[in-house]
N, C-alpha and C positions, 0 to 999 in steps of 0.2 A: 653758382651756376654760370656759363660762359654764356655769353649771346652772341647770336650772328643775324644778317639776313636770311640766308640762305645756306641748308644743311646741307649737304650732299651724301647721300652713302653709298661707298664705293665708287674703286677710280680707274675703272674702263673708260673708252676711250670716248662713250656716250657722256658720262656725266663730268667729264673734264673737260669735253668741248662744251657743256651748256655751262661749268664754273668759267671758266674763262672767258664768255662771251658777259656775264653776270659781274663779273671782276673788274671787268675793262668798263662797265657801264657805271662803279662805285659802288657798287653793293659786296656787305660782307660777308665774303663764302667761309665756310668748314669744311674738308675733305674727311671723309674719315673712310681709312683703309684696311682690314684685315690682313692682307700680305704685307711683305715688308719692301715693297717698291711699287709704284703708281702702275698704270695702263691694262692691269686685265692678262689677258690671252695677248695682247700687243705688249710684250716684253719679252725681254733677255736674261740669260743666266748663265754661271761660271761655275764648270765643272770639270776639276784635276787639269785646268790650264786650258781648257778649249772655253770655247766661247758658243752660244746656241740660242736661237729663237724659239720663244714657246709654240706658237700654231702661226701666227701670220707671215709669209715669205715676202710678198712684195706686195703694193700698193697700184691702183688704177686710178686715173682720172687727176692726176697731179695736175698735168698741164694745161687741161680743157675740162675735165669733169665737176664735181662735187666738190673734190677735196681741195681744189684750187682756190674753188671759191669761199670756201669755208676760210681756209689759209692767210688769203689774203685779206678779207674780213677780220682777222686775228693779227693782224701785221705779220705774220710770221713764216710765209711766202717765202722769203727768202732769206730767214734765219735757220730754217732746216733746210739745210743742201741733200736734196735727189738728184740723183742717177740713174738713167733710164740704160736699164743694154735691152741686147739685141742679140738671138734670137728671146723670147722670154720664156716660151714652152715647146716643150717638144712632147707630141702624144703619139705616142707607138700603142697601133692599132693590130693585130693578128694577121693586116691584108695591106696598112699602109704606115706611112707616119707621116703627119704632120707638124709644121713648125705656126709658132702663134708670133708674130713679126710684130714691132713698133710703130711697124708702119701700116694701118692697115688694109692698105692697097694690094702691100703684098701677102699680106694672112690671105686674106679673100681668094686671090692667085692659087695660093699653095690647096685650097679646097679645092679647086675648077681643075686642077693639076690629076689629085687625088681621085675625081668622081669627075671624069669630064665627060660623061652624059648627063650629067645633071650641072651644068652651067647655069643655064639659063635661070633654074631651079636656083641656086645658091645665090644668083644676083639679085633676084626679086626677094627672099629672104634677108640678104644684108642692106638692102635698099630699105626696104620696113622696120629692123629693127634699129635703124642707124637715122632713122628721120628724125630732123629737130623738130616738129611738131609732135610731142610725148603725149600733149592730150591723144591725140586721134590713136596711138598707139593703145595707152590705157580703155580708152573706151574699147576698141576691137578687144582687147585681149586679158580684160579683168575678168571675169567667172571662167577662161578655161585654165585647165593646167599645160605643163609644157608640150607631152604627149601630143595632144590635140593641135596645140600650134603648129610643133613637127611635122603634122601629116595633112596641114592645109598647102604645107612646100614640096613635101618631099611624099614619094612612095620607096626611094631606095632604103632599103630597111639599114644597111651598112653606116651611111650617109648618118641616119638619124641616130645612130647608137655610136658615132664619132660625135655628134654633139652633142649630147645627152652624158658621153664620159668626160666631156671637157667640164662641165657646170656642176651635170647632176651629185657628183659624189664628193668632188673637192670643196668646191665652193656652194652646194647647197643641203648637199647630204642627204639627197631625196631622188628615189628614182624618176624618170621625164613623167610618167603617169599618176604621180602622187605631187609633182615640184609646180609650184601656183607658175604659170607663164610670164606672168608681170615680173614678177622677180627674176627669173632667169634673163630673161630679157634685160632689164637693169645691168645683170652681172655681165652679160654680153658688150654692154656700151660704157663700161668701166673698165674693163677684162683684155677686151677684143677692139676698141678706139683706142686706149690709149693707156696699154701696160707696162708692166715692168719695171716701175719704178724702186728703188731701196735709199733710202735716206744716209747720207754720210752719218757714220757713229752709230749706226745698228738698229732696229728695231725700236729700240729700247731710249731712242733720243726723242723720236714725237712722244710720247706720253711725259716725259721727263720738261719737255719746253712747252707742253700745256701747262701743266703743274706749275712750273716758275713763274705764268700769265698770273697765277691765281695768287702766288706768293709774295711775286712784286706787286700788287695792286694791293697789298692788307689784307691778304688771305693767310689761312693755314691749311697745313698739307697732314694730317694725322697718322701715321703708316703705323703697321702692327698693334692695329686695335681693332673692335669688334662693336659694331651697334646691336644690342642686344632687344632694343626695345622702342619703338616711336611711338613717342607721348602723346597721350591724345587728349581733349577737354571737349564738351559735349560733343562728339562726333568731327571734330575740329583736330587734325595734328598741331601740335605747336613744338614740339621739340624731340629729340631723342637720347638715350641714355648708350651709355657707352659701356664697355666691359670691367672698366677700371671703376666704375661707380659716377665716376662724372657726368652730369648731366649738361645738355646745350640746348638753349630757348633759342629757336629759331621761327622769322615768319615765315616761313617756304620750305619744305623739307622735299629735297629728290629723291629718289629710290634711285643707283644706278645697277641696282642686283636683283637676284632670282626674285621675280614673281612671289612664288611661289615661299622665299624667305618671307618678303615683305608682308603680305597678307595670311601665311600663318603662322607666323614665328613672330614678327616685329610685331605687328602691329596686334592686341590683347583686344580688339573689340573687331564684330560683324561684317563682313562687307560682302554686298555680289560678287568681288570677282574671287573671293575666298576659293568659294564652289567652282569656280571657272578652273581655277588650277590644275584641278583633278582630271576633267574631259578634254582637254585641248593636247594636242599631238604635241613632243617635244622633236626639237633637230640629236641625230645620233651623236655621239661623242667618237673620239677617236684612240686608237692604240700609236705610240708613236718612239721610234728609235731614235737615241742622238751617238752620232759617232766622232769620235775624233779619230784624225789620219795622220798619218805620218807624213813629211812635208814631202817626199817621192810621189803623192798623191797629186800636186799641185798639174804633171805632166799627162796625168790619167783623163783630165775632162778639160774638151778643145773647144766648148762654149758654156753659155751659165744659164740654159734655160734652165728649167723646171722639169722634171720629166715625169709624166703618168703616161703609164704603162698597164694596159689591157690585156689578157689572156683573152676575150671573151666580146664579142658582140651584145651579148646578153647580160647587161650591163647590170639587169634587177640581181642576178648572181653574185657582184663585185661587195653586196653589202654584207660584211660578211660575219655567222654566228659563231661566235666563240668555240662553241665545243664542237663547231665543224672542221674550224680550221686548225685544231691545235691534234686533229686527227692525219696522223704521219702520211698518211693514203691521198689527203685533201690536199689541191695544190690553191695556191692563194692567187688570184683570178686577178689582183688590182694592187697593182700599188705608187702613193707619190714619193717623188725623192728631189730630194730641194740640197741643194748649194751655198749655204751666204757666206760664204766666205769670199765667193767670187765676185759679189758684189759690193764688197766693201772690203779689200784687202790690207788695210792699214787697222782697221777696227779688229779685224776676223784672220789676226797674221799667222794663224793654226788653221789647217784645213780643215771643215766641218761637213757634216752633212745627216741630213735627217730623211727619215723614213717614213710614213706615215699608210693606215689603214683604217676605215668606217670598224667601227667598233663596239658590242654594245655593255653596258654595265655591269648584267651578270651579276656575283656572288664573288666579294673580298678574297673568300679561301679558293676557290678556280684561277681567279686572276693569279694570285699571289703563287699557285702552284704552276702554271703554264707560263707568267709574263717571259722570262729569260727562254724557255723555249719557244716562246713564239719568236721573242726578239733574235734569236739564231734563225730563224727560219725566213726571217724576212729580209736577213744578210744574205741567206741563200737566194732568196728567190732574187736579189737585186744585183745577185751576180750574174744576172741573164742579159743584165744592161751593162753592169761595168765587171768585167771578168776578173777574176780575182780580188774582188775589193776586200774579201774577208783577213787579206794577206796585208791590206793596209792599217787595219784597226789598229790603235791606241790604244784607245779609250770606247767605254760603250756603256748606255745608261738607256733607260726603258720609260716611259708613263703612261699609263693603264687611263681609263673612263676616272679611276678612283683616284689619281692623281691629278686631273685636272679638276675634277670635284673640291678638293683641298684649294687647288690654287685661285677657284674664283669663288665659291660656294655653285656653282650654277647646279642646277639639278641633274641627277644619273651625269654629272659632266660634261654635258652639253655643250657643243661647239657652237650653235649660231640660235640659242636662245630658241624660240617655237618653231616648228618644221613650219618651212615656208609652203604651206599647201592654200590652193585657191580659197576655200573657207577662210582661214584665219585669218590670210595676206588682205581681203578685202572688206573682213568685219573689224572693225573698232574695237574689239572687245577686252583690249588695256591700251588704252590709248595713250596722250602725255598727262592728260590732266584726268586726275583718279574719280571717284563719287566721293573722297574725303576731302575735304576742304583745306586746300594747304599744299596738298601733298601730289605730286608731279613723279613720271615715269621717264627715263631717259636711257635705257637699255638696250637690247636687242631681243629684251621680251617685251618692248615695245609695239601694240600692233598697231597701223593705223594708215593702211589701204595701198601700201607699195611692197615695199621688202624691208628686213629687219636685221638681215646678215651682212657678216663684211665690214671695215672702217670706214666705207664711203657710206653706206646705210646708215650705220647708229652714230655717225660724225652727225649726218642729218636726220637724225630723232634729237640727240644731244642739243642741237643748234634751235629747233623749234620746241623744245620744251621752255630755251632759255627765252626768245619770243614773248611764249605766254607768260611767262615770271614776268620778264619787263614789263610788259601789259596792264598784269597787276597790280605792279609797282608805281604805275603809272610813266613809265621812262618810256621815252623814244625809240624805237626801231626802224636803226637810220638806213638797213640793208633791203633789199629785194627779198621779195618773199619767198622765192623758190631756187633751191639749189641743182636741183633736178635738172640731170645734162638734156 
C-alpha cells in the first residue's frame, strides 16, 4: 500500500492549485487522474495536425484579479508567460455590437456609445460593480439573482439583454432570472477589468506547470487511472483504491470531481450530502465544433476577439433544446466562436477555431444521430459572421454533452459544476470541508457563498481548501486570506 499525505482525485484546475499550494508547504501529495493529461476542461488536444482548446478561451484577472494573486503565491507569476490582446470580445447584438476592451475605460465608452440614453444608467452600474469594497457589494447583492440587479439600473430592456448575453450563457449558463447576481458580478470584475489574457504554450501549459509544482516538491502525477473507491474507517476517510487494485493511505483525501461521483459511487458508506446530489440544479453542458482552416484563413479575421453572436434579445431563447434545433425550420438563435490560434501563433501555427452552443444531455442515440448535422449547421449559421468559412474547412470534429461527460466524469457534462443560482451560490451546502472526517472538496461543485465557475473561481476554492489542510496539519498560512478582487 503506497502512503501520502494528501490524496487528491482528479486534476482540474481546483485540485492542482490546492496540490500545489500543499506541495510547496512539504507535504506529500498523489494526483490521480482518469484522462491521460492533467487540468480538466482547461486543456488541449491534437487532432489530424490542428491543435484545439477544450472549453476555456482566455483567462481574467491575470494582472490585478484572483489569478495573479494565486500565481504569484505559487512563484509561478512569471514562469507562465500571458498575453493580453485587444479587442478581447466582440458581441453582435440584432441592434448593435459591442467590443469588450482591455482597457476598461474604454469597454464602459463602447456601452455609453451603444445605449447613450442610458449613460448615466451604465456609470452608476460599473461604478458598483467595480468597487474595491466587495463586502458592501456581497451584502447588497447575495439573495437576488441577476435579473433583479439588472432592473435596479436599467429599464432599457435592449441594454439588459446585451448583458445578460455577455455572462448569462457563456460564462454562466444561466439565463439573468435564474443566474445568482454575486456570481455574475464576480464574472464582470474578471471578465470586464481585466481580460483577455492566453498564456504563451496554450491552454494546456497552466495545468501542466501546476502539475510540475506537485512533481518537483515529491509529488506524484498518476494520469489514466480511476479512483474507484475512498476508503473509509468508522466514518473516517483514510485512503482510496485505485482501478488497477492499488491502494493509497492517505491523511487527507480531496475530492476534485463530481459531487455526485464522490458521494455515490466513491465513497460505500451514508452521508447528508448523498441526498443533496439529486435536488440541487446542475450548470448545462455544451455542443461544441473544432475546425481546422487552411492557412488562406489567417487573412479572413482582422482582430482576435471572441465573438457571441445574438439573433435575439430574448436571450431565455439562446438556451437551446436539442430536438428544437436539429429541426431544419429552427434557426439557432446564439452562438460563441473563439480563435486561439490568434493568440498564441507559434503554439497554434495551423489556424483554428471553435464553435460553441448551451446544450442539453438528452439520449446517446439523438446525439449520435444529429451531432454531424447539427455540426454543419452551426458552420452554416457562423457563416453570418465569417462568409464563406465553410470554404475554409480542413478538418472538422464535434463533442456533444456526452463527450465532455467522458472527458471529466462531470455529470450530464456539465460545464461549470452547480447552476450558479442565488440558492446554491449562497448556501454551504458542499462546502471545502465535507461531514467525513478527512475528506475536503476543491471543485467547481464546490459551494460556498460566492461563485463556483471559471479558473479564477475554483483557482479560489482549490487555494482555500488547501488552507484548511494546512490548518490541520498544523502548518503555517503565510498568505492573505482573501483572493477576491
Amino acid at each position: 500500500m503506497e502512503k501520502c499525505d494528501v490524496a487528491i482525485i482528479g486534476s482540474g484546475i481546483g485540485g492542482l492549485i490546492c496540490g500545489s499550494y500543499l506541495a510547496k508547504a512539504g507535504l506529500k501529495i498523489i494526483v490521480v487522474e482518469q484522462h491521460d493529461k492533467v487540468g480538466g476542461y482547461c486543456t488541449s488536444f491534437k487532432r489530424n495536425g490542428y491543435r484545439f482548446d477544450v472549453g476555456v478561451h482566455y483567462l481574467g484577472g491575470i494582472k490585478k484579479g484572483s489569478l495573479s494573486k494565486i500565481f504569484k503565491e505559487l512563484d509561478i507569476k512569471d514562469t507562465i508567460k500571458f498575453k493580453q490582446f485587444n479587442p478581447t470580445d466582440k458581441l453582435v447584438m440584432p441592434n448593435n455590437t459591442i467590443y469588450i476592451k482591455n482597457n476598461i475605460d474604454e469597454t464602459v465608452q463602447g456601452f455609453k456609445r451603444a445605449f447613450s440614453r442610458d449613460t448615466k444608467d451604465i456609470n452608476k452600474f460599473f461604478k458598483f460593480i467595480l468597487d474595491p469594497n466587495f463586502l458592501e457589494i456581497y451584502s447588497k447583492t447575495k439573495k437576488m439573482n441577476f435579473l433583479e440587479f439588472l432592473n435596479e439600473y436599467f429599464k432599457n430592456k435592449e441594454l439588459k439583454a446585451t448583458l445578460e448575453a455577455l455572462l448569462g450563457i457563456g460564462n454562466v449558463g444561466l439565463s439573468a432570472n435564474n443566474a445568482s447576481a454575486i456570481s455574475s458580478i464576480l464574472l464582470f470584475r474578471e471578465f470586464i477589468a481585466d481580460p483577455g489574457w492566453y498564456p504563451k504554450g496554450g491552454i494546456q501549459n497552466i495545468p501542466d506547470t501546476l502539475a510540475k509544482i506537485i512533481i518537483n516538491n515529491k509529488g506524484d502525477v498518476i494520469l489514466s487511472t480511476k479512483v474507484v473507491e475512498i476508503l473509509t474507517k468508522n466514518g473516517e476517510a483514510e485512503g482510496v483504491v485505485l482501478d488497477n487494485g492499488t491502494k493509497i493511505k492517505a491523511k487527507k483525501i480531496v475530492s476534485n470531481v463530481d459531487v455526485t461521483q464522490t458521494f455515490k459511487k466513491l465513497l460505500k458508506i451514508n452521508t447528508k450530502q448523498k441526498q443533496l446530489c439529486d435536488e440541487l440544479r446542475i450548470s448545462p453542458s455544451f455542443f461544441s465544433v473544432y475546425l481546422g482552416l487552411k492557412d488562406k484563413f489567417k487573412e479572413v479575421i482582422n482582430n482576435s476577439a471572441t465573438i457571441w453572436s445574438f439573433s435575439t434579445y430574448n436571450i431565455s431563447n439562446c438556451y437551446s433544446d436539442l430536438r428544437k434545433i436539429i429541426n431544419p425550420e429552427e434557426e439557432i438563435q446564439y452562438l460563441l466562436c473563439v480563435f486561439p490560434f490568434l493568440h498564441d501563433k507559434i503554439t497554434y501555427n495551423k489556424p483554428t477555431m471553435q464553435i460553441l452552443i448551451p446544450a442539453p444531455f438528452e439520449s446517446l442515440n439523438l446525439w449520435n444521430g444529429y451531432r454531424n448535422y447539427l455540426m454543419d449547421k452551426l458552420i452554416k449559421k457562423a457563416e453570418e459572421i465569417i462568409p464563406s468559412l465553410g470554404t475554409y474547412v480542413e478538418s472538422k470534429i464535434n463533442a456533444t454533452p456526452y463527450t465532455f461527460y467522458h472527458y471529466t466524469l462531470n455529470r450530464n457534462g456539465a460545464a461549470y459544476g452547480w447552476a450558479s443560482t442565488p440558492y446554491i451560490i449562497r448556501k454551504s451546502l458542499f462546502s471545502n470541508r465535507t461531514s467525513i472526517k478527512n475528506l475536503f472538496l476543491a471543485s467547481h461543485w464546490t459551494t460556498g457563498g460566492l461563485s463556483h465557475g471559471g479558473i479564477p473561481q475554483v483557482s479560489a476554492i482549490g487555494r482555500k481548501t488547501a488552507r484548511l489542510i494546512m490548518e490541520e496539519f498544523g502548518l503555517e498560512w503565510k498568505h492573505k486570506l482573501s483572493v477576491i478582487l
